[in-house]
C-alpha positions in Angstrom: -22.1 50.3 -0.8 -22.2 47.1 0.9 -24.7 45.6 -1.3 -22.8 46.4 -4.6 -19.6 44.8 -3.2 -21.2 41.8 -2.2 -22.7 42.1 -5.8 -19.8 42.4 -7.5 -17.9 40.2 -5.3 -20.7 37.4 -6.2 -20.0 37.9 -9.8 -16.9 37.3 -9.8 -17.1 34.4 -7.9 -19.7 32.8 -9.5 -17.0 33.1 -12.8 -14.1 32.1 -11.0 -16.5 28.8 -10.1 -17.2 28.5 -13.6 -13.9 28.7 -14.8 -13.5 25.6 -12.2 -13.0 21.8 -13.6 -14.8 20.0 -10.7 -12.5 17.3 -9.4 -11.4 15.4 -6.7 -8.0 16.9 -6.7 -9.5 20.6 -6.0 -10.8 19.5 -2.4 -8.8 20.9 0.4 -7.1 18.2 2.1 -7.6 20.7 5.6 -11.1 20.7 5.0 -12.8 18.5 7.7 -15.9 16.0 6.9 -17.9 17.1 10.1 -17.5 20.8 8.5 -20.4 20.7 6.1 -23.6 18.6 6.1 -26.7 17.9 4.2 -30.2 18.3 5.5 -32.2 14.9 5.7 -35.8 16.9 6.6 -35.2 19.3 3.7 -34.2 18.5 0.5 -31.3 20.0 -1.4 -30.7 21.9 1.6 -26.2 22.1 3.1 -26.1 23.4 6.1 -22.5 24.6 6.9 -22.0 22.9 10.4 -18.3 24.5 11.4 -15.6 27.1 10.5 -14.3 26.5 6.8 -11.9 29.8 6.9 -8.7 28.1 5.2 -7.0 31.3 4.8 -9.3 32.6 1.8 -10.7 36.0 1.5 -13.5 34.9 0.1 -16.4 36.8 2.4 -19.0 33.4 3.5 -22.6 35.3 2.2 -21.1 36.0 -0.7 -20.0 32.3 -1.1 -23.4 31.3 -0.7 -25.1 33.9 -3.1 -22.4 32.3 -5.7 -23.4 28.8 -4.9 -27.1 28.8 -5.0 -26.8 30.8 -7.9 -25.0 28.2 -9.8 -27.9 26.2 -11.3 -25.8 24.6 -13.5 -24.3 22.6 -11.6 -28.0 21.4 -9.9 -30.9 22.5 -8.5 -30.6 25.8 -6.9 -29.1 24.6 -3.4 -30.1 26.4 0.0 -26.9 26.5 1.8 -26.9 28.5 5.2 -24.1 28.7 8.6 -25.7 27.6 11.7 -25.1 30.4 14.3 -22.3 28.9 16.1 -20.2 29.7 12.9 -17.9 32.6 13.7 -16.1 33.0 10.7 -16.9 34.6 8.0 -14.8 34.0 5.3 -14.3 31.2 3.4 -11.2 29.4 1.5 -11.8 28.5 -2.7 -10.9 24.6 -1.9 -13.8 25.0 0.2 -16.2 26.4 -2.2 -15.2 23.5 -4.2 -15.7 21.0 -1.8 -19.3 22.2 -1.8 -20.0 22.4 -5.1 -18.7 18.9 -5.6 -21.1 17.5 -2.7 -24.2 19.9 -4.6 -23.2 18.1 -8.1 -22.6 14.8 -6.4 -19.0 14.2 -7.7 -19.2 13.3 -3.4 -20.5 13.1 -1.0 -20.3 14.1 2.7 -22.4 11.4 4.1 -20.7 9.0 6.1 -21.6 5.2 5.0 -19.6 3.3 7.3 -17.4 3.5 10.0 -14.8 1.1 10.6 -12.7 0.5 14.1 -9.6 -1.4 13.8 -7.9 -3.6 15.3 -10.5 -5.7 15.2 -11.2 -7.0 18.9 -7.6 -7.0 20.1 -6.4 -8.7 23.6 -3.8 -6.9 25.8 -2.4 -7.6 29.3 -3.6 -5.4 32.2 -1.2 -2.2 32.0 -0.7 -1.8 28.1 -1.9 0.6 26.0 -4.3 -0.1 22.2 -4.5 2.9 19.7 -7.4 2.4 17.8 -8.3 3.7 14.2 -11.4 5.2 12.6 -12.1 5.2 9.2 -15.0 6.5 7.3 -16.2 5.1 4.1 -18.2 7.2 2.1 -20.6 6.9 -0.5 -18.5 7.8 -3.4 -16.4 4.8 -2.5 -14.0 6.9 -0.5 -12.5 6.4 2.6 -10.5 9.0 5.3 -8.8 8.6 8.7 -11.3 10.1 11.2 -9.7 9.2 14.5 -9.1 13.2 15.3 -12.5 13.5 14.5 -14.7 11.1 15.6 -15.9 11.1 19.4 -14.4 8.1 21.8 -16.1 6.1 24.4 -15.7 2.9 26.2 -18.9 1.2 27.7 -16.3 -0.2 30.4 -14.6 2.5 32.0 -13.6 -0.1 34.7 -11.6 -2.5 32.1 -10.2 0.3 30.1 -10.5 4.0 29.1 -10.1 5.5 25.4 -8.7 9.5 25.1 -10.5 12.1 23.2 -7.4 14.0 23.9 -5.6 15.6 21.3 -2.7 13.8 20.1 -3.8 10.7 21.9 -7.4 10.4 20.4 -8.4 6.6 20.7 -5.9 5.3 22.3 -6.8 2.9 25.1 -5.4 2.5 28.9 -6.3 -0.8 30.1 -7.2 -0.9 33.8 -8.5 -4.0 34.9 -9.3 -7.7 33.3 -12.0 -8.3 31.3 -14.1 -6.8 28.2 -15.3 -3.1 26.7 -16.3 -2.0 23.7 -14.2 0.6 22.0 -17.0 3.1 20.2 -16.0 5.9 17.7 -19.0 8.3 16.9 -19.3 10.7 14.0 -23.3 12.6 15.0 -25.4 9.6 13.6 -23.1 7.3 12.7 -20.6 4.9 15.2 -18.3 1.8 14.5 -17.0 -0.2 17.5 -15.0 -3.3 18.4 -14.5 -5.2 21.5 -11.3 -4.7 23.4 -10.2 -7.6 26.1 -7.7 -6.9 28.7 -6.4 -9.8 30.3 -4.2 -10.8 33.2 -0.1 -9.6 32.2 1.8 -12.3 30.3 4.4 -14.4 32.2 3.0 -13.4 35.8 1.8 -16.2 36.7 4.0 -19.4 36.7 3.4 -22.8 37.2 6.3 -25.6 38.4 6.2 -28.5 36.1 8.8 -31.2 37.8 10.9 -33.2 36.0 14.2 -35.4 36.4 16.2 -34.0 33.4 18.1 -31.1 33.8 17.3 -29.1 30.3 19.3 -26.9 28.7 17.7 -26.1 25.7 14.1 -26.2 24.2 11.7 -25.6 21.4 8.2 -25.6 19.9 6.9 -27.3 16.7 3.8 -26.2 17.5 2.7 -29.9 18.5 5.5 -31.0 20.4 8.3 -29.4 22.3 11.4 -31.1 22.2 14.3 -30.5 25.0 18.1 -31.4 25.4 20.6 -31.3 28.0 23.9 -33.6 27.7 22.8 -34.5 25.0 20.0 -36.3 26.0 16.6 -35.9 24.2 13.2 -35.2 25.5 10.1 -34.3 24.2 5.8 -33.1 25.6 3.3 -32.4 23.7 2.3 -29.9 26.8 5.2 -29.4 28.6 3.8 -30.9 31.7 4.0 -34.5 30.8 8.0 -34.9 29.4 9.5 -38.4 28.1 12.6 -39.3 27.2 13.3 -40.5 23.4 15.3 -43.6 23.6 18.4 -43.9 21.4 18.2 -40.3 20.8 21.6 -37.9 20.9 21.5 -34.1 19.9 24.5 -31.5 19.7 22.7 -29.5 23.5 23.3 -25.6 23.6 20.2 -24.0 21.3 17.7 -25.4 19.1 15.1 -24.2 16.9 12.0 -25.4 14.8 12.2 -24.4 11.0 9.1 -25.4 9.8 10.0 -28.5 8.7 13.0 -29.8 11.4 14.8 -29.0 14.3 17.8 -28.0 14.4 20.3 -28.2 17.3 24.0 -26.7 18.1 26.7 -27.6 20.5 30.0 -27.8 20.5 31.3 -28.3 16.9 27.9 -29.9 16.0 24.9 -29.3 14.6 21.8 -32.2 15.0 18.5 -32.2 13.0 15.2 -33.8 13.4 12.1 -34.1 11.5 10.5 -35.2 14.2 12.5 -35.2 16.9 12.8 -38.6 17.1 15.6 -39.9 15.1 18.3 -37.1 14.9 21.9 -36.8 12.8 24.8 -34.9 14.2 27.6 -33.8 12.2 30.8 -31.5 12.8 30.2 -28.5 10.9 32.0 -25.3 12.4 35.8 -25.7 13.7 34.4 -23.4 16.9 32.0 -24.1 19.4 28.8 -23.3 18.9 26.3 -21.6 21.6 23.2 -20.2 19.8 21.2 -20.6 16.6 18.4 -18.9 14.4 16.5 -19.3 11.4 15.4 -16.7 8.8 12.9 -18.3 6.8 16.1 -19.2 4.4 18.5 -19.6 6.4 19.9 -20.5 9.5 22.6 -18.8 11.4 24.4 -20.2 14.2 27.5 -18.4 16.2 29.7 -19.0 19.1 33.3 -19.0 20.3 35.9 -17.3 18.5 33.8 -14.8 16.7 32.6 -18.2 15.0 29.7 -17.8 12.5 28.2 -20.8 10.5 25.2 -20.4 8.6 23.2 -23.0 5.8 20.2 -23.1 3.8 18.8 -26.6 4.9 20.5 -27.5 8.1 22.6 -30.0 6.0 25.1 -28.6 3.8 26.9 -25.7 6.0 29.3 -22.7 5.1 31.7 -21.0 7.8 31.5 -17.3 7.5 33.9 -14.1 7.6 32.5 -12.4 11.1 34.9 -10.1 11.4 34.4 -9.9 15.6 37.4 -9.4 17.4 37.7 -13.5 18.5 35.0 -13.5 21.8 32.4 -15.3 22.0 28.9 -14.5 20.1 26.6 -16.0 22.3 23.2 -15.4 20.6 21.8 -14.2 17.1 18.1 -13.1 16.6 16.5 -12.4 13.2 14.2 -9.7 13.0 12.6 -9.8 9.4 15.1 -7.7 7.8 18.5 -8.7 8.9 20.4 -11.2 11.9 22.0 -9.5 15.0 24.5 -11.2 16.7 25.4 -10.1 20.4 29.0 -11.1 22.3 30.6 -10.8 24.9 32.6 -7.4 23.6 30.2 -6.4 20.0 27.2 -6.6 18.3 27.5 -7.8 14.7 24.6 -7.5 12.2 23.8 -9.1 8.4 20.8 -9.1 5.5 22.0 -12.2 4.4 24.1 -14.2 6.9 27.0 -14.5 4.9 28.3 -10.6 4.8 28.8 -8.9 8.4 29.5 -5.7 9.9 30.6 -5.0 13.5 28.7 -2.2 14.8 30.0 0.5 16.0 27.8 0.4 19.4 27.4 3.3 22.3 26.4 1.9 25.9 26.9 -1.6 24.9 27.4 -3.7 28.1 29.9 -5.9 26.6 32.7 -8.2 28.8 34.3 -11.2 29.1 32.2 -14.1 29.6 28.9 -12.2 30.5 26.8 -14.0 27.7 24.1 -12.1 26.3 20.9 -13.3 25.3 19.2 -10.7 22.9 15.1 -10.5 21.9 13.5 -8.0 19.6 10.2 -7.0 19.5 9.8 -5.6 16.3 10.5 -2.1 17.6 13.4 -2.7 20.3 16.1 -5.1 20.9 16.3 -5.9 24.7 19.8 -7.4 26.4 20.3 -9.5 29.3 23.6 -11.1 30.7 25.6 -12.7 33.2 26.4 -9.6 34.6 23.2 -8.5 35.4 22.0 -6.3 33.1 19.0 -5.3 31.1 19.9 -2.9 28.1 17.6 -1.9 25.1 18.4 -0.5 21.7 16.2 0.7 18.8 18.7 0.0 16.3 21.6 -2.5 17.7 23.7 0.8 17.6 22.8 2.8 20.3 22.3 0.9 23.8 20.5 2.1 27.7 20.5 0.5 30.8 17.5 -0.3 32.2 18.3 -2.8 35.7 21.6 -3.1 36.8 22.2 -5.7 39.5 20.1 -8.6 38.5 21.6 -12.2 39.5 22.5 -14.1 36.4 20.2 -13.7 33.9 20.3 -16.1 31.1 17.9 -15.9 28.7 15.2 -13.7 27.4 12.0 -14.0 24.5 9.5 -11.4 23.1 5.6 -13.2 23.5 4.2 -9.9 21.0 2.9 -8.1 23.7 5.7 -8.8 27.0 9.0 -9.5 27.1 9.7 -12.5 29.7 13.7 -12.8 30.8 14.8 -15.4 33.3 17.5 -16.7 35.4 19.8 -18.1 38.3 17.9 -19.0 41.1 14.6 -19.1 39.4 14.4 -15.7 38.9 12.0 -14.3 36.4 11.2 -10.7 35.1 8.5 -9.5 32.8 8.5 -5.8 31.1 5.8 -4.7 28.5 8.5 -2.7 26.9 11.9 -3.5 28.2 12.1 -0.1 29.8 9.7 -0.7 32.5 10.5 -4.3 34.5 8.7 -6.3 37.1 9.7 -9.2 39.1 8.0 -12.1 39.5 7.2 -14.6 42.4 9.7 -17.7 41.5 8.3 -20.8 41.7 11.4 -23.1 42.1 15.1 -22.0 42.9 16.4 -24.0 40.2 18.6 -21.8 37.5 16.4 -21.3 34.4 18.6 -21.2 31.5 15.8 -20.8 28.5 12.5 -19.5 27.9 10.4 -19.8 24.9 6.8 -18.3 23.7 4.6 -20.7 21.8 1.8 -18.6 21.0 -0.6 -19.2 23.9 2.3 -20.0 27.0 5.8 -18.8 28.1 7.6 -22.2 28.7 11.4 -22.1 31.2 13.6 -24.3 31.5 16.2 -24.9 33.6 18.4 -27.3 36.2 19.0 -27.0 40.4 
């Protein structure tokens, strides 16, 4: 009885197959690559390496009877289970998915394997998912992170998971090197993953005379005002003053092309930083300024938002804030937020604004927030001494209450840095988990910038 079933079962299969247009679009996208492979030592032999049941009724032997009976599609194919198989039925994607590899519409050989990122760098205490891609020989290519097998020929520098739900993502442990291996049987991709000592843990004083309030990078010089007073380094260990030069002395940033400086009702630009020209361009004071790409934004008292194209010609905007002080604005690639000491503003453009409608935001009189975003989280600090993160500028947590004046705060890619009265200096990874970190003068800091290889405060005793 068993025989004629599996006869009749055959023959209907083998007409259902041949009723089947052969296409890409048939294959199961359940179906896993590792599930089915072809014999190197025998050819035209498939050896069905793991459990294809996809929820078909389709009994396995009598897949197989179909398949190497279908000689019109190639050769006749032997195609056998290895024992540790358990299943024994089989899903109709997956007879497809054979037949396609036995005609060679594809193939289930892998080609290539690619790892990426490609040789990343993270401080000590940070995490790195990694990737693993397959390309196959029909030009293909499919995520095989879930599927490859992890390893990391440093165990001692970093570990990789093979844990589901966290497959290839790496724990750093200690400085130095590893390589990050994905392996699919023969076939392995790898990249080199270097951890390195945390960002902004370890500080160097750099004396000077001037008291500086405010500073940026060009990415050849760095240029830094207080009272007006202009200096610049092309390290920021060896400063100079530039003789002549005057410059408005709360923020400044580089655009690309010039700097641009705020303070008071001014605004000061600089090719160079060298020779400067100051204007009055907001009836408000100004405290803090950013630049989009297009445009530059710059906000202080009053609810007081100013905003231009080229640093020259400059147009006073609408904020509707209720009349504090904004103290800082941060662009994040899609749209300026602007933090105060009672809201938290935001615009796609810098000339229309909406007053968000926050929950836990920290706001009071005179506390003057500094704001940084990482690309995933904005982070807080203030006066008051507080640390509060948001994913959305709507929605706010406290992280550190307590803190002595903290003044500033920047995002390097990797850490966030935020700094203080009294030298104080604190580093986080994600602005949820903080560290202190030794001070190395008692000085106030007032600013801190990033410039792509070094954290560089600033400050006045």
């Amino acid at each position: 009885m068993r025989r004629i079933s599996s006869f009749v079962s055959s023959i209907f299969l083998v007409a259902l197959l041949s009723a089947i247009t052969i296409s890409l679009g048939n294959v199961s996208d359940a179906f896993s690559a590792t599930d089915i492979a072809i014999n190197q030592s025998i050819p035209n032999t498939y050896v069905i390496k793991g459990d294809l049941d996809q929820g078909g009724s389709v009994d396995l032997a009598d897949a197989i009877l179909a398949l190497q009976t279908t000689s019109n599609l190639s050769p006749v194919a032997t195609i056998h289970k290895e024992a540790s198989v358990s299943k024994v039925k089989i899903g109709v994607d997956d007879v497809i998915y054979i037949l396609q590899i036995i005609a060679g519409i594809r193939t289930n050989l892998n080609q290539l394997i690619v790892v990426t990122p490609v040789d990343p760098t993270i401080p000590i205490g940070l995490m790195q998912q990694f990737t693993a891609t397959g390309t196959y020989s029909d030009g293909t290519t499919r995520d095989l992170t879930t599927s490859v097998t992890w390893s990391s020929s440093n165990t001692g520098t970093a570990t990789v998971s093979n844990i589901p739900g966290s497959n290839g993502l790496a724990t750093s442990v200690a400085a130095g090197s590893t390589t990050i291996t994905a392996t699919s049987e023969s076939l392995s991709g790898s990249t080199t993953l270097t951890v390195g000592i945390a960002q902004g843990k370890d500080w160097t004083l750099r004396g000077t005379d001037a008291r500086l309030s405010s500073i940026a990078w060009s990415g050849t010089q760095f240029v830094a005002i207080l009272n007006g007073n202009v200096y610049n380094s092309p390290d920021g260990i060896t400063w100079h003053p530039v003789d002549g030069a005057y410059a408005a002395q709360a923020d400044i940033v580089w655009s690309g092309t010039q700097f641009v400086a705020v303070g008071g009702m001014a605004v000061s630009t600089s090719p160079d930083g060298l020779v400067w020209t100051s204007k009055d361009v907001s009836p408000t004071s100004l405290a803090a300024i950013a630049w989009s790409g297009a445009q530059f934004v710059a906000v202080g008292s009053g609810g007081g938002i100013v905003t231009s194209p080229d640093g020259v010609t400059w147009t006073s905007r609408i904020s509707g804030a209720s009349g504090q002080w904004l103290s800082d604005v941060v662009w994040t690639g899609t749209q300026f937020l602007v933090v105060g000491d009672a809201e938290v503003l935001t615009s796609s453009d810098g000339a229309a604004w909406t007053v968000v409608a926050t929950t836990g935001y920290p706001g009071s009189l005179y506390s003057a927030p500094s704001i940084a975003y990482s690309g995933t989280q904005f982070v807080l600090v203030n006066l008051d001494g507080v640390i509060t993160t948001s994913p959305d500028g709507v929605t706010w947590t406290s992280r550190i209450l307590g803190v002595p004046w903290l003044r500033d705060i920047v995002w390097s890619g990797t850490q966030f840095v935020a700094v203080g009265g009294g030298g104080v200096i604190f580093t986080s990874p994600d602005g949820i988990t903080w560290s202190s970190q030794t001070p190395v003068a008692t000085s106030n800091l007032g600013k801190v910038i990033w410039t792509g290889t070094q954290f560089l405060a600033v400050g006045y005793g």
